[in-house]
Residue, then its C-alpha position, 0 to 999 in steps of 0.5 A: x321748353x326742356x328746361x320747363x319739362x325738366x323743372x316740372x319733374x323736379x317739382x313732381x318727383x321731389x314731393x312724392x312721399x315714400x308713403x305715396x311710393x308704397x301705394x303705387x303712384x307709380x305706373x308705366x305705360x307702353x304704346x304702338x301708335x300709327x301716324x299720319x302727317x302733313x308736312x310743309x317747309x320753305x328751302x333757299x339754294x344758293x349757288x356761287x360762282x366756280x371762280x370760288x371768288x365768293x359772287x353768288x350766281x343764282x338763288x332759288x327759293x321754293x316752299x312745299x308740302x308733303x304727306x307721309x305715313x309712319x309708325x311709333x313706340x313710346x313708354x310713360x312714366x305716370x306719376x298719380x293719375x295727372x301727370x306722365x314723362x315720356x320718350x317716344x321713337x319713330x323707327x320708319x324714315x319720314x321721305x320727302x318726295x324728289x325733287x329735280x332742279x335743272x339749270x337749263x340744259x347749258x351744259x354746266x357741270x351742276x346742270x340737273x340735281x336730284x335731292x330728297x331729305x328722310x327724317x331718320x329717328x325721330x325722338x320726342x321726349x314729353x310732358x303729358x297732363x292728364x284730365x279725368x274726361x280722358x283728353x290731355x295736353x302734351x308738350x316735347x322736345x324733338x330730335x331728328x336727323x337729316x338723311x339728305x340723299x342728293x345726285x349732281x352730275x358735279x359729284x358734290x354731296x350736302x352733309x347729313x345733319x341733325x335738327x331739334x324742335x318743338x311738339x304740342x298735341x292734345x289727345x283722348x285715352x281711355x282703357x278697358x277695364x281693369x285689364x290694362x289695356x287701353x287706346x289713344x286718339x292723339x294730334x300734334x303740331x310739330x315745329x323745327x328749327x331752322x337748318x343750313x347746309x352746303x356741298x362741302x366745296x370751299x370758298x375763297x378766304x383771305x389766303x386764298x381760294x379752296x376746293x375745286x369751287x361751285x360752292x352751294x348752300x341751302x337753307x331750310x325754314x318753316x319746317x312745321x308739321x302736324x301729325x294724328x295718331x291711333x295708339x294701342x296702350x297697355x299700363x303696369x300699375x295704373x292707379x285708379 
C-alpha cells in the first residue's frame, strides 16, 4: 500500500505543468475531526515454566471487542479537484478496557495480572479520490504505539511497541460557499499487523539458562477496527 501511495504521487506531481502551478491547482485543507470506533482483536499469553527449561505450562487464548472515542487533526494536499495526500494525528490514547487474569489463587508469584493496552499517536498518511457528487474513497498507511501498562505481582513488565497497518474508508464533503469552510462524514476500516511481546525474563539457551525464569509471551492478531468521523474543514486555495 505505501509503495502504491507513494507511486500514484509521483504520477501525480511529475505532470502538473508550471501553467497548472500558476492557476492554483494547488490547495491545502486542514481539518478537526470527532470519532467513534469499535475495536476488536484476538490475543495468546504463553506462560513457561520458572524452571527456565523452555516447557510452556499454560496458553490462554481470549478474543474481544471494545469501543472507544477519541479526536483527530489532519491536513491535505489537493492536487486539482480529484486527487489529495494527506497526514492525519490522533492526539487522544485509544485504551482498552482492563483486563484481570488470576491463576486460581495458588499462591504463585504470577497469581493475578492486570493489563491494558493505549494506542498512543496514532498516524495515518493517506491517498483520498475525489468525486464531483461529494463522496470519496481513502486509502493509508497506519502507525501506532503499543503503551502496555501491566501489574503482576512477579514485577515483570511487557515492553512497549510499535505497530503498522492498513486504513480504507469512504466519505462525503461538502463546503459552504466560497468561503472555504466545509465538513466531512467519513467511515473506515482499519487493519493492524499482528504483534508479539513477552515480560523480558530470559529463557534457557544452549549455554545455559538467563534471568530469574517465568518467561511470558503474548501474541496479538486481528487487530481490526472501524472507526466514523464527523470533521470540520477549512480550504487555502480550493479550486473550483
Amino acid at each position: 500500500m505505501k509503495k502504491l501511495i507513494t507511486t500514484i504521487a509521483f504520477i501525480a506531481l511529475s505532470t502538473v505543468s508550471a501553467k497548472a502551478i500558476d492557476m492554483e491547482m494547488f490547495s491545502i485543507t486542514g481539518g478537526l475531526a470527532a470519532n467513534n470506533s469499535v475495536w476488536g482483536a484476538t490475543a495468546q499469553q504463553d506462560e513457561y515454566s520458572s524452571s527456565n527449561d523452555g516447557t510452556k505450562d499454560a496458553s490462554n487464548k481470549q478474543s474481544g471487542v471494545f469501543t472507544e472515542s477519541f479526536s483527530s487533526q489532519f491536513v491535505e494536499l489537493g492536487i486539482g479537484r480529484w486527487i489529495s495526500f494527506g497526514f492525519e494525528h490522533v492526539p487522544d490514547s485509544i485504551s482498552t478496557p482492563q483486563n484481570i487474569n488470576s491463576g486460581g489463587g495458588n499462591g504463585s508469584a504470577n497469581d493475578t495480572s492486570k493489563v491494558s493496552v493505549d494506542f498512543n499517536d496514532m498516524d495515518t498518511t493517506y491517498l483520498k479520490l475525489n468525486t464531483p457528487m461529494g463522496i470519496y474513497f481513502k486509502w493509508g498507511n497506519v502507525s501506532t504505539d503499543l503503551d502496555i501498562k501491566e501489574t503482576q505481582d512477579s514485577g515483570n513488565t511487557y515492553k512497549n511497541t510499535s505497530v503498522d497497518g492498513t486504513s480504507m474508508g469512504a466519505g462525503y464533503q461538502k463546503t459552504f460557499g466560497e468561503r472555504g469552510f466545509g465538513f466531512r462524514i467519513e467511515g473506515n476500516y482499519v487493519e493492524l499487523d499482528n504483534v508479539t511481546v513477552n515480560n523480558g525474563v530470559g529463557t534457557s539457551t544452549s549455554g545455559g539458562t538467563t534471568g530469574n525464569g517465568g518467561f511470558n509471551e503474548v501474541k496479538a492478531t486481528n487487530l481490526e477496527g472501524l472507526t466514523g468521523k464527523v470533521a470540520l474543514t477549512y480550504t487555502f486555495g480550493r479550486s473550483g
